[in-house]
Z-matrix of the N, CA and C atoms (Angstrom, degrees):
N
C 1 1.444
C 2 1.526 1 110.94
N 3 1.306 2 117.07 1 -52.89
C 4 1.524 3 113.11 2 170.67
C 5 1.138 4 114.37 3 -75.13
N 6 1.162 5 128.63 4 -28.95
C 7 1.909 6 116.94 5 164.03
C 8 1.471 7 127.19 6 -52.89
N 9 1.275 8 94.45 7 -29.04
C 10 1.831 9 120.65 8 160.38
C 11 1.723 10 112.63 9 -50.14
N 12 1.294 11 92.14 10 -33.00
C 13 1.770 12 94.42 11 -163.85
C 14 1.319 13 95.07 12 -121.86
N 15 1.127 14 140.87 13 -22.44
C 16 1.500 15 112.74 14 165.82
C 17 1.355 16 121.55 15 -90.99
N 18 1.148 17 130.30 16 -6.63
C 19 1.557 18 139.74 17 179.27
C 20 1.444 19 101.27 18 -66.98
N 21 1.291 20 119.93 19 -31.89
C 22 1.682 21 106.17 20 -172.97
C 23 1.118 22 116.40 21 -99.57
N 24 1.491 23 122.02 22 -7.62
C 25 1.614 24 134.84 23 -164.08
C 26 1.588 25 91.36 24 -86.15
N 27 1.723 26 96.09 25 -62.83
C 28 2.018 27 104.69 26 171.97
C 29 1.364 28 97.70 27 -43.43
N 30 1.619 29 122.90 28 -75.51
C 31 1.168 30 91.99 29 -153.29
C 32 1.956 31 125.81 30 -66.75
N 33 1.065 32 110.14 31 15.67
C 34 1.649 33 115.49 32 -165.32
C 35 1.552 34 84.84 33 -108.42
N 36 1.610 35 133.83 34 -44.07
C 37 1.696 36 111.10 35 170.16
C 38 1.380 37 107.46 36 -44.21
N 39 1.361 38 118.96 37 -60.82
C 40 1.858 39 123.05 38 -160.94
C 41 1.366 40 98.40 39 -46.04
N 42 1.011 41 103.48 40 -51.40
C 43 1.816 42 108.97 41 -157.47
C 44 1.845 43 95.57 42 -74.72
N 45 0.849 44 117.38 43 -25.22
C 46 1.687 45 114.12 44 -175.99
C 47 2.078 46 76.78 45 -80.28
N 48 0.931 47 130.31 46 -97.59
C 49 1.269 48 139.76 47 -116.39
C 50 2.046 49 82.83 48 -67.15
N 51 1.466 50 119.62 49 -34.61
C 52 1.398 51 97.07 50 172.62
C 53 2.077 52 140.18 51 -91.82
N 54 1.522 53 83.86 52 -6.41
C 55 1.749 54 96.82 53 141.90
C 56 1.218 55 126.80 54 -77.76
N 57 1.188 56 120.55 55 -30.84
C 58 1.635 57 118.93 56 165.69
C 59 1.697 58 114.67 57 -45.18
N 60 1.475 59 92.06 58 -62.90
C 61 1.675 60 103.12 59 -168.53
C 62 1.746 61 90.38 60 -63.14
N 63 1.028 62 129.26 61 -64.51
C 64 1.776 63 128.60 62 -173.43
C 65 1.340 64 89.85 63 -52.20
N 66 1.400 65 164.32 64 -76.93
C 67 1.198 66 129.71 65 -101.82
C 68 1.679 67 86.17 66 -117.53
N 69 1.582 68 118.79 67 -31.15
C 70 1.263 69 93.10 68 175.29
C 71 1.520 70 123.13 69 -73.93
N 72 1.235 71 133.28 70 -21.52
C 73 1.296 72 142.84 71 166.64
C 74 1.732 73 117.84 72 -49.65
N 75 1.445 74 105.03 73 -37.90
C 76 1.859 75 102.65 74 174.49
C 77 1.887 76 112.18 75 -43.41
N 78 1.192 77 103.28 76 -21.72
C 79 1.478 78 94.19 77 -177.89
C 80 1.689 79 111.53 78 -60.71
N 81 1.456 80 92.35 79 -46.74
C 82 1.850 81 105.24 80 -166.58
C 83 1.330 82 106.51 81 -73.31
N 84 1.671 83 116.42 82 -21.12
C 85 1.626 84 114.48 83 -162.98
C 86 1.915 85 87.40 84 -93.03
N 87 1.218 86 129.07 85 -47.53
C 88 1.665 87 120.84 86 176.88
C 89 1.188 88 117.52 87 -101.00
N 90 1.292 89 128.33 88 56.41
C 91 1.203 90 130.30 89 159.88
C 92 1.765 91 112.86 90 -140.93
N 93 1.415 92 104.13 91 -2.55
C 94 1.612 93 102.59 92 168.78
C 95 1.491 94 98.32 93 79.57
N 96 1.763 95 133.24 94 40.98
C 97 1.239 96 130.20 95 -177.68
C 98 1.662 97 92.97 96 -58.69
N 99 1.280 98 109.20 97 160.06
C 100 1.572 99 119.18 98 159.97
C 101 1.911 100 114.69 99 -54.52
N 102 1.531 101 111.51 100 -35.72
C 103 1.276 102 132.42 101 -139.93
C 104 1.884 103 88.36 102 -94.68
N 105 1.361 104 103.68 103 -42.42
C 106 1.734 105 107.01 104 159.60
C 107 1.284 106 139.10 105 -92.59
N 108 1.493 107 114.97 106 -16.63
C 109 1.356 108 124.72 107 126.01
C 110 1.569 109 116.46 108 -19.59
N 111 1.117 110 126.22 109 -52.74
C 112 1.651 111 130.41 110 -132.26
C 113 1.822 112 74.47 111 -111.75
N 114 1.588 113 105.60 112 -61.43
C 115 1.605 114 91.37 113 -160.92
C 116 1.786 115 103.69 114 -57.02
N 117 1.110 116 142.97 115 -35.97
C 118 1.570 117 130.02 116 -166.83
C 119 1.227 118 105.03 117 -91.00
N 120 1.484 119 131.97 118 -28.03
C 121 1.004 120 121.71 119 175.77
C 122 1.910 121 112.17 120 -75.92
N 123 0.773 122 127.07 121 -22.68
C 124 1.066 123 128.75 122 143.21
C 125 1.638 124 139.91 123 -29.17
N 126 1.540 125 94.07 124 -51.46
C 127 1.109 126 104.99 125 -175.68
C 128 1.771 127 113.91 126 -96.29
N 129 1.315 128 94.02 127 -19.83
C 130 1.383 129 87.01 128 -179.49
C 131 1.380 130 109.10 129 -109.68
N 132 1.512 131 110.04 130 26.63
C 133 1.825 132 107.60 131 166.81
C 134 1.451 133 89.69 132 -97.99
N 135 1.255 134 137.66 133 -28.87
C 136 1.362 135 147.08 134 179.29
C 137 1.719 136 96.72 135 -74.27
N 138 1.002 137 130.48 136 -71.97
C 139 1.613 138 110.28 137 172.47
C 140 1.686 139 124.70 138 -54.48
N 141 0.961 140 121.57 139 3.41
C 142 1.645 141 118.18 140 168.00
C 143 1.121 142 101.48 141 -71.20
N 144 1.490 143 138.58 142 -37.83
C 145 1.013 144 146.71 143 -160.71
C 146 1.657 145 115.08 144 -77.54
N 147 1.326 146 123.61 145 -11.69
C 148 1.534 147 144.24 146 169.72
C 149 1.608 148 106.54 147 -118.38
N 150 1.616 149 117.35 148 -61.70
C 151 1.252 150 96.39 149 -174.77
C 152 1.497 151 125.86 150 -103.24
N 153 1.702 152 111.73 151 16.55
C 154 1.386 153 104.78 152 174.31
C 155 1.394 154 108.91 153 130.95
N 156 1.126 155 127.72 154 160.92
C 157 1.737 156 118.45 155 151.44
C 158 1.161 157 119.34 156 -63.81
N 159 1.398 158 135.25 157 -53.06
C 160 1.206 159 125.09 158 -165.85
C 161 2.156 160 114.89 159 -82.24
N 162 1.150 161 115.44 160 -12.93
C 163 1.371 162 117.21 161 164.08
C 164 1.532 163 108.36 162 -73.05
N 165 0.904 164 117.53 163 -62.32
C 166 1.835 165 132.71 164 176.16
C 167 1.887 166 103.20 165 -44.10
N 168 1.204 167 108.41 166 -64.00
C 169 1.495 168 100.09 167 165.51
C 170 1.312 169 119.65 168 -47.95
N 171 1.731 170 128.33 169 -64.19
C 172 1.211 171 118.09 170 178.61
C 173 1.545 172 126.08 171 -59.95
N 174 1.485 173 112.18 172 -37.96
C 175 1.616 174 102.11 173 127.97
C 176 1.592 175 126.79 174 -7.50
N 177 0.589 176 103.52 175 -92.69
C 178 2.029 177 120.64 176 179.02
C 179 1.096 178 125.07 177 -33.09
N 180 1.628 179 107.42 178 -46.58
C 181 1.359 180 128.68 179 162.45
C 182 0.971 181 142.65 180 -69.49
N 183 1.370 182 104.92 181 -49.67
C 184 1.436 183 120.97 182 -171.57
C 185 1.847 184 118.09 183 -101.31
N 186 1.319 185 115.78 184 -20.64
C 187 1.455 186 134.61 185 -170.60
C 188 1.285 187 116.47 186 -50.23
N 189 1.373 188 103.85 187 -70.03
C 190 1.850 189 84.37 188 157.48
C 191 0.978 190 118.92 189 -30.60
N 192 1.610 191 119.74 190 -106.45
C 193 1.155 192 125.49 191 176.53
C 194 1.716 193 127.83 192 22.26
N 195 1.336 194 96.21 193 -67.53
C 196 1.215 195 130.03 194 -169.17
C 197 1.806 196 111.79 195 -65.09
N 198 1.687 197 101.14 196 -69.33
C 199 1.530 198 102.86 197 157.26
C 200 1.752 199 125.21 198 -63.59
N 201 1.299 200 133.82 199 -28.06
C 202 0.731 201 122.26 200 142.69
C 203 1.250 202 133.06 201 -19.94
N 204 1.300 203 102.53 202 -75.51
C 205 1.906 204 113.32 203 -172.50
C 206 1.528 205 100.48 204 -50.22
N 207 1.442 206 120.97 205 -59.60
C 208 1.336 207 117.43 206 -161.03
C 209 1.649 208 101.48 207 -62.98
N 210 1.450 209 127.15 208 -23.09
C 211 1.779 210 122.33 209 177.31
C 212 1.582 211 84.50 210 -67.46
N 213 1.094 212 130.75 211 -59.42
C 214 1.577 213 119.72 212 -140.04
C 215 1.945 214 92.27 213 -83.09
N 216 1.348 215 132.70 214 -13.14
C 217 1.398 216 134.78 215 167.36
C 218 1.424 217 97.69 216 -75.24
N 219 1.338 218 135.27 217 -40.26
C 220 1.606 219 137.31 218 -149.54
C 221 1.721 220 91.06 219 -77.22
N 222 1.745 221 99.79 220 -49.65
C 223 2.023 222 116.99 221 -178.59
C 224 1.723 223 96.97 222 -30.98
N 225 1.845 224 85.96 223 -69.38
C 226 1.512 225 99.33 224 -159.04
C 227 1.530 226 116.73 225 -50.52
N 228 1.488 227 108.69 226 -33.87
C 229 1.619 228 103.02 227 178.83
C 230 1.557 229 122.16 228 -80.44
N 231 1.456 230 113.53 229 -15.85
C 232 1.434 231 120.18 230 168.56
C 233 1.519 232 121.07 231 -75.31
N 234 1.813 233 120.99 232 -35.35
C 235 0.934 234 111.82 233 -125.83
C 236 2.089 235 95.60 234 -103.07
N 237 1.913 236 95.37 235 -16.15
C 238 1.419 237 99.36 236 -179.92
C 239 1.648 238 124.93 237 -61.34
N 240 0.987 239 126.52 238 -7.72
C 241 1.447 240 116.06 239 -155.30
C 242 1.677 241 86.16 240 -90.50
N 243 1.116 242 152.47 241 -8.08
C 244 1.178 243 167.26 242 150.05
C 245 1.666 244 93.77 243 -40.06
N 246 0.943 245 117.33 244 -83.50
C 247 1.530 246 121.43 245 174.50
C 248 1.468 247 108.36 246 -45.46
N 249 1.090 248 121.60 247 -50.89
C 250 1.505 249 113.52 248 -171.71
C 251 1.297 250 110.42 249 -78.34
N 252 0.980 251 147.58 250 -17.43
C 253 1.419 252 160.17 251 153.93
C 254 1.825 253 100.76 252 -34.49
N 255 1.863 254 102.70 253 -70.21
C 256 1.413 255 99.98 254 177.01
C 257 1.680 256 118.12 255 -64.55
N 258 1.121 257 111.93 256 -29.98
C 259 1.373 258 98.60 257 158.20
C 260 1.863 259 144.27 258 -80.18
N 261 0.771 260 82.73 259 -7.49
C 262 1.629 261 101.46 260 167.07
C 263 1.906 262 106.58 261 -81.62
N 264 1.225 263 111.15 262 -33.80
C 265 1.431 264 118.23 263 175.03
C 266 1.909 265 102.30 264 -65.54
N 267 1.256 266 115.53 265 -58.00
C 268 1.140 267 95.89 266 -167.87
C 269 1.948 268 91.45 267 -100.00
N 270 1.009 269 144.55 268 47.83
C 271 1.410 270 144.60 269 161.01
C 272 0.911 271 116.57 270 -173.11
N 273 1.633 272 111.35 271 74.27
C 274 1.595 273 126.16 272 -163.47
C 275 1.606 274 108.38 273 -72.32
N 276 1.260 275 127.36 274 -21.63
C 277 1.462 276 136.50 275 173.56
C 278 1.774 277 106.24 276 -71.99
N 279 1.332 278 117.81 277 -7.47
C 280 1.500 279 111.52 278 -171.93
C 281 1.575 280 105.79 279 -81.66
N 282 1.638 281 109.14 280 147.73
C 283 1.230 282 110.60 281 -165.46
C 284 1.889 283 80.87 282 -116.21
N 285 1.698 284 85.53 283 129.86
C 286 2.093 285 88.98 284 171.23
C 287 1.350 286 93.15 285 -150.74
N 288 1.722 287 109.80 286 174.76
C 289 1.595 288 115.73 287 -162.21
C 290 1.897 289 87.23 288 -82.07
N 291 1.288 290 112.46 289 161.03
C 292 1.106 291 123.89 290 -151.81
C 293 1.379 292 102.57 291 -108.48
N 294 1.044 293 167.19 292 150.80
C 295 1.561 294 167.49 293 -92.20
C 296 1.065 295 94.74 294 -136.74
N 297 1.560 296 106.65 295 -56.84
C 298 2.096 297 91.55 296 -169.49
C 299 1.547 298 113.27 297 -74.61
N 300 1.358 299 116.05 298 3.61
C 301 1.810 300 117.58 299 159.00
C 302 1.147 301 96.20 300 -74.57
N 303 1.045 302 141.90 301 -84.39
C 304 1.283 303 155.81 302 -135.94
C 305 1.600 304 109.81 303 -71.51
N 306 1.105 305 127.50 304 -31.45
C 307 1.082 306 129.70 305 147.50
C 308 1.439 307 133.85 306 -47.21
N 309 1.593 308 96.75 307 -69.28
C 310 1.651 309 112.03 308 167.27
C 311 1.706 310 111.89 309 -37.98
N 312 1.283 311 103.01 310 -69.71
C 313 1.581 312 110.87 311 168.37
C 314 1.509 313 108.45 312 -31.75
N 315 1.382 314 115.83 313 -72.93
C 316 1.528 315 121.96 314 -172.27
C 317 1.672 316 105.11 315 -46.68
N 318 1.570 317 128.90 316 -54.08
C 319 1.135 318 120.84 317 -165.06
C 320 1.200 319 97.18 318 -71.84
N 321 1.671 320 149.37 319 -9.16
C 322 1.173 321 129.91 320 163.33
C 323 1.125 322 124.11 321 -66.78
N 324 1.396 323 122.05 322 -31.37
C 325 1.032 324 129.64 323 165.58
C 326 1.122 325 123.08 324 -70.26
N 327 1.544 326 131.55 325 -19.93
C 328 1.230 327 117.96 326 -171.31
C 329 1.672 328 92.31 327 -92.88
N 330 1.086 329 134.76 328 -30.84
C 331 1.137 330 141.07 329 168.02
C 332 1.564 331 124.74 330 -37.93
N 333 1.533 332 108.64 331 -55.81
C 334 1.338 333 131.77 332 166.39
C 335 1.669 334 103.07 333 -40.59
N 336 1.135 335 104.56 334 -89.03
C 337 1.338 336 127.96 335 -165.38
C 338 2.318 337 105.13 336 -42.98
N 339 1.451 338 99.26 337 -63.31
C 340 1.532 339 97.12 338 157.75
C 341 1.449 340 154.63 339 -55.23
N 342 1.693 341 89.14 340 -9.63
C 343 1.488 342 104.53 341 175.36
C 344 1.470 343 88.09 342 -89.08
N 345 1.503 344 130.19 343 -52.63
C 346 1.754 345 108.55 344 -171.83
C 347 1.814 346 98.85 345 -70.80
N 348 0.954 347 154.97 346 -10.49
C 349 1.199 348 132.10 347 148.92
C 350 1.572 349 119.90 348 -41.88
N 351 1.441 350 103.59 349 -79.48
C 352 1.488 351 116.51 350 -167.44
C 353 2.170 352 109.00 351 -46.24
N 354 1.236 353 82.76 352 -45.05
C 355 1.868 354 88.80 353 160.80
C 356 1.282 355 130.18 354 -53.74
N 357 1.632 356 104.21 355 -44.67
C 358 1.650 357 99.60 356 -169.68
C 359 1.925 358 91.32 357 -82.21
N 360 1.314 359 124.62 358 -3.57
C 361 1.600 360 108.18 359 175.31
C 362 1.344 361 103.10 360 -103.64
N 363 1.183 362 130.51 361 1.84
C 364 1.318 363 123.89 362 174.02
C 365 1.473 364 123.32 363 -79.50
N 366 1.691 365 93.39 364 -36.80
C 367 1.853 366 114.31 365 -146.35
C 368 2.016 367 92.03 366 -117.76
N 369 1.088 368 111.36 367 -16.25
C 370 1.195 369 95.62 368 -177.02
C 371 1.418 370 116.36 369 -134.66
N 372 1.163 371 131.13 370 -178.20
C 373 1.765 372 123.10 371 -162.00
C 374 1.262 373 113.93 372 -62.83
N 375 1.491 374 123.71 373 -28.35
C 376 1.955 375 141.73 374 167.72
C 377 1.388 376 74.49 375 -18.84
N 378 1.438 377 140.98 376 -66.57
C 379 1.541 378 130.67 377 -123.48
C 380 1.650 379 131.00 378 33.08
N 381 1.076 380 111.16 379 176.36
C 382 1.928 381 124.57 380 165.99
C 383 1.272 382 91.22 381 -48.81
N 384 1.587 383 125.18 382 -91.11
C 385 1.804 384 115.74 383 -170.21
C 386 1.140 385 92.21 384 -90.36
N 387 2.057 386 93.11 385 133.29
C 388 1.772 387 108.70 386 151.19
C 389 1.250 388 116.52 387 -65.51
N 390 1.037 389 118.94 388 127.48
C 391 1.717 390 110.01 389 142.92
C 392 1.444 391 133.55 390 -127.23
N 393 1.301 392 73.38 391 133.60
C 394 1.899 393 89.48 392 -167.13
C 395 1.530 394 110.17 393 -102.21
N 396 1.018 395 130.09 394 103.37
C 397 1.571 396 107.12 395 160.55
C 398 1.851 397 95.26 396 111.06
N 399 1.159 398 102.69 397 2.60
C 400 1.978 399 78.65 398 -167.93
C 401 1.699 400 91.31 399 115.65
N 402 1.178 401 101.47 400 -45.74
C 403 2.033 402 106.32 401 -164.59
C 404 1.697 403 117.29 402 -70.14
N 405 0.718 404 112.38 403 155.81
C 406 1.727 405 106.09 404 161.67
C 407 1.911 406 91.47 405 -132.85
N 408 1.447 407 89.29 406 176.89
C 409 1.498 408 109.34 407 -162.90
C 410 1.750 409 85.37 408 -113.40
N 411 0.939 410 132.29 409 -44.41
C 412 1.611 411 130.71 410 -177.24
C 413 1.065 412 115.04 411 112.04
N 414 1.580 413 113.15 412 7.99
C 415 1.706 414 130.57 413 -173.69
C 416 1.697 415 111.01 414 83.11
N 417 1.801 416 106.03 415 23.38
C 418 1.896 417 92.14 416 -174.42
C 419 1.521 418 92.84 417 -77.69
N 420 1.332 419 157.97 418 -23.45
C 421 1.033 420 168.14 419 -99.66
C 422 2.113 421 78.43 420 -126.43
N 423 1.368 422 117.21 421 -76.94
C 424 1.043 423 142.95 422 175.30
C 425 1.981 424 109.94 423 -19.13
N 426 1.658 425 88.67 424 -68.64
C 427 1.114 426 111.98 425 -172.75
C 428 1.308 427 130.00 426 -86.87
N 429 1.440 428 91.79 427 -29.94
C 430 1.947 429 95.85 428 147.37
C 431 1.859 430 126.70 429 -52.69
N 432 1.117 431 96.96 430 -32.16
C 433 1.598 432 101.72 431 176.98
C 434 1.289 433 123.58 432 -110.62
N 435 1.764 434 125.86 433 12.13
C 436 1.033 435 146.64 434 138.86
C 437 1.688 436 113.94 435 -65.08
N 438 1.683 437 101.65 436 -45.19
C 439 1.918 438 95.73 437 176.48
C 440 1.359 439 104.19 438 -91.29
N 441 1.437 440 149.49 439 24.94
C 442 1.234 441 156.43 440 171.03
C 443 1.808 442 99.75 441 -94.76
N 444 1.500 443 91.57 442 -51.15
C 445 1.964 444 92.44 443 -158.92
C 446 1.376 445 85.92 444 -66.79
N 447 1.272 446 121.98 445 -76.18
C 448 1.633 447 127.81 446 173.51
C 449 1.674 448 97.54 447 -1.84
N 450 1.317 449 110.42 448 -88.66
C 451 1.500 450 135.71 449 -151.36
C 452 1.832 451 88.34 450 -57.22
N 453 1.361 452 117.64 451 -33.22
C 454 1.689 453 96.41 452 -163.65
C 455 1.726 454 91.44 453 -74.75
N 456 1.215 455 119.20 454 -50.83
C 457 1.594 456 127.77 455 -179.52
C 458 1.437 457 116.89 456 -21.02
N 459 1.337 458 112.91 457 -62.88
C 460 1.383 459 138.44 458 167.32
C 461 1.249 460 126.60 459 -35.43
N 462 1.589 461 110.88 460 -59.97
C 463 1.041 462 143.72 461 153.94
C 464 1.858 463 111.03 462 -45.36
N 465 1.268 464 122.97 463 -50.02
C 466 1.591 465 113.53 464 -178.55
C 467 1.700 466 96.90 465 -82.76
N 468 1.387 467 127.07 466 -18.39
C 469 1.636 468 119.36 467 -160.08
C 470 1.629 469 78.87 468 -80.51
N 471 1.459 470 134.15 469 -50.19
C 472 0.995 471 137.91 470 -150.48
C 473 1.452 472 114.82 471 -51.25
N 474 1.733 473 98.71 472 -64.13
C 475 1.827 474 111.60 473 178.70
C 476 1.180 475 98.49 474 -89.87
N 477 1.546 476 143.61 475 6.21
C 478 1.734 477 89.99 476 -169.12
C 479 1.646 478 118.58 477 -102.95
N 480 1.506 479 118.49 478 61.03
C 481 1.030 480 130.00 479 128.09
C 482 1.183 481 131.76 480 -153.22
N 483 1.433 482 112.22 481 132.25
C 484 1.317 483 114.23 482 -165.00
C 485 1.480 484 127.11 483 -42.00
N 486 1.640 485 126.62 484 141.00
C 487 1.237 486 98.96 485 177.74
C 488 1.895 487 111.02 486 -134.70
N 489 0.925 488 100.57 487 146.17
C 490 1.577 489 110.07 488 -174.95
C 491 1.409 490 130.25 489 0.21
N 492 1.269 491 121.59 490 -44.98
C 493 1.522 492 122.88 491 171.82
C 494 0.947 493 95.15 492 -83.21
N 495 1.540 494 133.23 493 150.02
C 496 1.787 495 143.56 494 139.36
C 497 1.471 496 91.29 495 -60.08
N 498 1.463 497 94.45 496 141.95
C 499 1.465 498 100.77 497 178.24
C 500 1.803 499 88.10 498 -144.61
């Protein structure tokens, strides 16, 4: 009965605290910040070196972009069951995907996407602290996507199987 009720509360912190970090970040990943500039180009002057010049460039270019979209796809698949919740209140006969899918799903994704983070600062010059400019970040950059992969993991051990109440 209480596993009933804390499984969705946990999983609704994770999912708040890793749309936060994804959704406030879309600014820096589509707007060409200097600070994401530096992180892909980085990484993909370091991938020319395995997959070529022209992958490593589009790398460079396009990477934000790219991770971006999949944070703001990862948002979108976590963030509905919130909505469907209020609709299930006033249209209790409505049939919608059920939170602990949508979750599970989402923490795979957030998982996906944070494991090539935490890699490309491990394995390639990005390192633990960025530094850009003279600056370092102190590794929150690092460690933000160390408590993401964690948090998506958690998040898929949590829902991925359905359990008796619709919740």
């Amino acid at each position: 009965m209480i596993k009933n009720r804390v499984i969705p509360v946990l999983s609704w912190l994770l999912t708040a605290w890793i749309c936060k970090v994804f959704l406030s970040s879309l600014f820096y990943k589509f707007t060409g910040h200097p600070d994401t500039q530096h992180i892909f180009s980085t990484i993909g002057n370091w991938l020319r070196g395995f997959l070529g010049d022209s992958m490593g460039s589009l790398f460079s270019q396009y990477g934000g972009y790219l991770v971006g979209s999949f944070e703001l796809l990862t948002s979108i698949v976590l963030l509905p069951p919130i909505l469907f919740w209020v609709l299930k209140t006033f249209s209790p006969g409505i049939r919608l995907p059920r939170r602990s899918t949508l979750h599970c799903i989402g923490g795979l994704m957030a998982t996906a996407v944070m494991s090539g983070a935490v890699f490309f600062h491990l394995v390639s010059p990005l390192g633990v602290e960025v530094l850009h400019e003279g600056k370092g970040d102190g590794g929150s950059l690092f460690y933000a996507a160390v408590s993401i992969l964690v948090s998506g993991i958690i998040l898929f051990i949590l829902n991925r199987r359905h359990h008796p109440n619709p919740d």
